[in-house]
C-alpha positions as CSV (number, residue, x, y, z in Angstrom):
1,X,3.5,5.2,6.9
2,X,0.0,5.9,5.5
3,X,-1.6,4.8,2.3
4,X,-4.8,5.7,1.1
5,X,-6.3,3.7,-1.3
6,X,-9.1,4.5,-3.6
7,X,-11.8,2.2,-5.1
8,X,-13.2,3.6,-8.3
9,X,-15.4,1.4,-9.6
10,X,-19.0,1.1,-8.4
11,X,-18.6,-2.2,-8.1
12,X,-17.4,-3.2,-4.4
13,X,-16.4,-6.8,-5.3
14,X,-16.1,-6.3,-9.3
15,X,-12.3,-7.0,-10.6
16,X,-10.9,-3.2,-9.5
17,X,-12.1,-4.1,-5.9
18,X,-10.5,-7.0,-6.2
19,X,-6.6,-6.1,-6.8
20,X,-7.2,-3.0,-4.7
21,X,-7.8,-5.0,-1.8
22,X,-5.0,-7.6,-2.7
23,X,-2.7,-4.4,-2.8
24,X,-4.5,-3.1,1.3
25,X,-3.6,-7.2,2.1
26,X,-0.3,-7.4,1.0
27,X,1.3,-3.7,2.2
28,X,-0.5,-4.7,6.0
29,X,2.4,-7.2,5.9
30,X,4.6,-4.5,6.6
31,X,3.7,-3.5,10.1
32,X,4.3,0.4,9.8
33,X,1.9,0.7,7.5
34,X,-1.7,2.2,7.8
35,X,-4.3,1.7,5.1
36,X,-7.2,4.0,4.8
37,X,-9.3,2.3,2.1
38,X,-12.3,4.0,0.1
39,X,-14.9,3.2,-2.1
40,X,-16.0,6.2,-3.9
41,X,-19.7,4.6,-4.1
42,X,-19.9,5.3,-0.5
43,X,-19.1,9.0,-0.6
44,X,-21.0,11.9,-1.9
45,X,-19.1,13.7,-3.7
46,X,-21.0,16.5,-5.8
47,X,-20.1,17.9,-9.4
48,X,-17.6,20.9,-9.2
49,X,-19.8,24.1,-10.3
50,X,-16.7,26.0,-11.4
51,X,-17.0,28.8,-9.2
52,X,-13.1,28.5,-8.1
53,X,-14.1,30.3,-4.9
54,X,-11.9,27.0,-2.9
55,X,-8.9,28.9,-4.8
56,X,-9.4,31.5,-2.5
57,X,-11.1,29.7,0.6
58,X,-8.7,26.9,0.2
59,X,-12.1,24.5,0.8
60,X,-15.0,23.9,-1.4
61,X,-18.4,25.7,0.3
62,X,-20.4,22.0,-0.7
63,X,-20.8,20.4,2.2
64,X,-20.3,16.6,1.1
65,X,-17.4,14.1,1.0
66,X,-14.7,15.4,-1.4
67,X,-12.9,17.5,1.2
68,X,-12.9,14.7,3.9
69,X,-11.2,12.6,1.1
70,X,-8.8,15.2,-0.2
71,X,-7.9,15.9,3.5
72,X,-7.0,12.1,4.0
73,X,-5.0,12.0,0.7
74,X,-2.8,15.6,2.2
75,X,-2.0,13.1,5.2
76,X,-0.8,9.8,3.1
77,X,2.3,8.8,1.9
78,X,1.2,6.9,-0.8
79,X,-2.0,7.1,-3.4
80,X,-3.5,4.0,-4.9
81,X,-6.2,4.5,-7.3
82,X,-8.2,2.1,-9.2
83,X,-10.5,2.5,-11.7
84,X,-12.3,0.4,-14.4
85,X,-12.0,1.9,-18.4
86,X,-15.2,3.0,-19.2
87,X,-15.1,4.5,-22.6
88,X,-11.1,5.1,-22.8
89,X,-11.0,7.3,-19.6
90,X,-11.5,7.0,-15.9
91,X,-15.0,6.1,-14.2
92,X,-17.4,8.8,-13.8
93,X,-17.0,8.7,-9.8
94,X,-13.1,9.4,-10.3
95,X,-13.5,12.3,-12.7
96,X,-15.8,14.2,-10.2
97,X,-13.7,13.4,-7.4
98,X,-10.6,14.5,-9.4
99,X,-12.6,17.7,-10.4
100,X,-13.2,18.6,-6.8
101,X,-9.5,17.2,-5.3
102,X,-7.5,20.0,-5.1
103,X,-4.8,18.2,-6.9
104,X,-3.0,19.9,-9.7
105,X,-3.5,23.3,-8.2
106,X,-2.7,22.9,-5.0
107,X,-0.1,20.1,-5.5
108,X,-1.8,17.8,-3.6
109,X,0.4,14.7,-4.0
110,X,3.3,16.8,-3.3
111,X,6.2,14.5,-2.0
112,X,3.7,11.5,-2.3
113,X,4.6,7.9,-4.3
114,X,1.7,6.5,-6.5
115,X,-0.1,4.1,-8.2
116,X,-2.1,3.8,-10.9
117,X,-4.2,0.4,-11.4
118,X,-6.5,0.2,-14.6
119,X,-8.8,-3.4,-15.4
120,X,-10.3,-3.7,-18.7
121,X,-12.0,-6.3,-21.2
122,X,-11.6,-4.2,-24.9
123,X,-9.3,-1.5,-25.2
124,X,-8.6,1.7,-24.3
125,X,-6.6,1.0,-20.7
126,X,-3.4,3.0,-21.7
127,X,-5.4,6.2,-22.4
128,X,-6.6,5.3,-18.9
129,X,-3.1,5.2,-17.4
130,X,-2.1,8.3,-19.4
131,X,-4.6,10.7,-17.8
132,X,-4.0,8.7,-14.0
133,X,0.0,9.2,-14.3
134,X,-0.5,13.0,-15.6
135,X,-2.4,13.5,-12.3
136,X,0.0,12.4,-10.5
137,X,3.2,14.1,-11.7
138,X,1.4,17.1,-11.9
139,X,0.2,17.0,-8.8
140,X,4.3,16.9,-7.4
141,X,4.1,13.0,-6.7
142,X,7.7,11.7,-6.2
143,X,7.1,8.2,-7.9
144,X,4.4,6.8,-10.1
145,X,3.8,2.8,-11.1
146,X,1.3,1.0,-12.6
147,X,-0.7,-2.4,-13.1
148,X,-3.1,-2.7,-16.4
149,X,-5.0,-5.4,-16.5
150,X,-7.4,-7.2,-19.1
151,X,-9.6,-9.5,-18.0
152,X,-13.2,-9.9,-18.5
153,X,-15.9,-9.2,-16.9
154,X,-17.1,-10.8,-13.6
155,X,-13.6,-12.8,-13.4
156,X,-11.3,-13.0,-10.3
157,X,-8.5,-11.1,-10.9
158,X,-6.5,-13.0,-7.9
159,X,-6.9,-16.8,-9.2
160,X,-4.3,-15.4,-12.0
161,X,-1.1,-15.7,-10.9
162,X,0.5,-13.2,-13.2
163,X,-1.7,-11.1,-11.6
164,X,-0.9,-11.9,-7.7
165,X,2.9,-11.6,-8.5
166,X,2.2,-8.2,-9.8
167,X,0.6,-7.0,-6.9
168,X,3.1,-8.5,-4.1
169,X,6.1,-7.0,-6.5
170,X,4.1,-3.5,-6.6
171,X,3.3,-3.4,-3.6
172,X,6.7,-4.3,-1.6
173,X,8.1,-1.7,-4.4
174,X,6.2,1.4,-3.0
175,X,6.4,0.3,0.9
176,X,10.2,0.3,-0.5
177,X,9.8,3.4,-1.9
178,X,7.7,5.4,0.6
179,X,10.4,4.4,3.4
180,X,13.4,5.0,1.9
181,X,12.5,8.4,0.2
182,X,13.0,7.5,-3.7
183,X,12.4,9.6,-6.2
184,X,11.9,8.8,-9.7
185,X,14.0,11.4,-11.9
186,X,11.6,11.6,-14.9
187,X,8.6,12.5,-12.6
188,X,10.4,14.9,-10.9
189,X,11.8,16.8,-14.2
190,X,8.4,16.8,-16.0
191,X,7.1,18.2,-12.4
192,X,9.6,20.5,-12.0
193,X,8.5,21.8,-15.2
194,X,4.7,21.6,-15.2
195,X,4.8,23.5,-11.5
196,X,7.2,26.6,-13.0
197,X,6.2,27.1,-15.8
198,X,2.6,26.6,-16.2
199,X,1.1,26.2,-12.7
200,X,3.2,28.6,-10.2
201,X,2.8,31.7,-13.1
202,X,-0.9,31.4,-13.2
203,X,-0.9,31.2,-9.5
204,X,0.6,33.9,-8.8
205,X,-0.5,35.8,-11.7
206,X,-4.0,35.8,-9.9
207,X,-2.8,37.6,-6.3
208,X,-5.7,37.1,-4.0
209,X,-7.7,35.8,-5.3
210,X,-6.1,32.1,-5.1
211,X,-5.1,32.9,-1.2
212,X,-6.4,29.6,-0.4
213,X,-4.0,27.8,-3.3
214,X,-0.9,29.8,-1.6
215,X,-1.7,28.6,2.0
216,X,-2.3,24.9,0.9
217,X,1.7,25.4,-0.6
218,X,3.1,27.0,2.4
219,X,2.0,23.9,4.3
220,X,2.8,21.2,1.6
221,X,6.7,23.1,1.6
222,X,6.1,24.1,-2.3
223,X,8.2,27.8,-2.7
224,X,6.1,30.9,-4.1
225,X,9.1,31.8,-6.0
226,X,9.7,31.3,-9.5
227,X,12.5,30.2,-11.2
């Protein structure tokens, strides 16, 4: 199996980093499993410019980082994002990258297990979580976990052992997962809903001109029909 996991932070060795790399450590104990692990610092990754022309190409025309990442994401079995709160919501990397992801509309987590993983020193972390774990079960991901953490800055997330015991439970639960094909019956009713009734009508509603949206579901499996 194949997880890609996905560094949020600038920060390369803050507290995010950290856990994230704890998670890669622990889920290469399992030898079937392949990490691909990014930080988002190193990529370039552009503002979207709203032109929706990859609805119809199926690719963004900017020639930069976001589709090699989106691509890799398509091909995993699992998602781990972490981010730091800044402000009550995700880091400003993650929002551009989730702007230019092809995830919602072209169901990129589609069959896929994922996890959220928020640090924080104030407040503000659950908002976080909220907007990670509606990406995902809108995106058609078949589980979703998390791990919030409050700590402050500059500490070691792994010299609490709270903390470590998370991360080994968490992560044996979505090797678990990913290999024996569970699915978590909430997501999969609020996805069931989100992708009829507000994603697949607008879709279709718009004929040609989101071509590249109906080829990315013939080849993720996700029917053009309605309900």
């Amino acid at each position: 199996m194949k997880i890609t996991i996905i560094n949020a932070s600038f920060r390369k060795n803050g507290a995010t980093a950290k856990i994230l790399n704890e998670f890669a450590n622990q889920l290469r104990v399992h030898p079937d499993t392949d990490i691909d692990f990014f930080h988002l610092s190193d990529l370039k990754i552009e503002f979207c410019n709203g032109c929706c022309n990859c609805y119809k190409a199926g690719a963004c025309f900017l020639e930069d980082d976001a589709e090699m990442l989106s691509q890799a994401i398509s091909e995993s079995d699992g998602l781990i994002i972490g981010t730091p709160c800044y402000a009550s919501n995700v880091s400003g990397q993650l929002k551009t990258f989730i702007d230019r992801g092809h995830f919602v509309i072209e169901q990129l987590l589609k069959d896929k297990h994922a996890i959220g993983i928020v640090t924080y020193e104030n407040a503000g972390a659950n908002a976080v979580y909220k907007a990670l774990k509606a990406l995902f079960v809108f995106s058609g991901a078949k589980t979703t976990d998390k791990l919030v953490f409050k700590i402050p800055f500059d500490s070691d997330p792994i010299t609490n052992k709270r903390m470590k015991d998370q991360i080994i439970k968490k992560a044996s639960k979505l090797h678990y997962s990913i290999k024996n094909k569970k699915t978590s019956l909430i997501s999969r009713i609020t996805h069931f809903f989100v992708l009829n009734f507000g994603v697949k009508p607008f879709v279709l509603n718009k004929g040609q001109a989101y071509q590249g949206v109906l080829q990315h579901w013939k080849e993720r499996g996700v029917s053009h029909k309605s309900v």
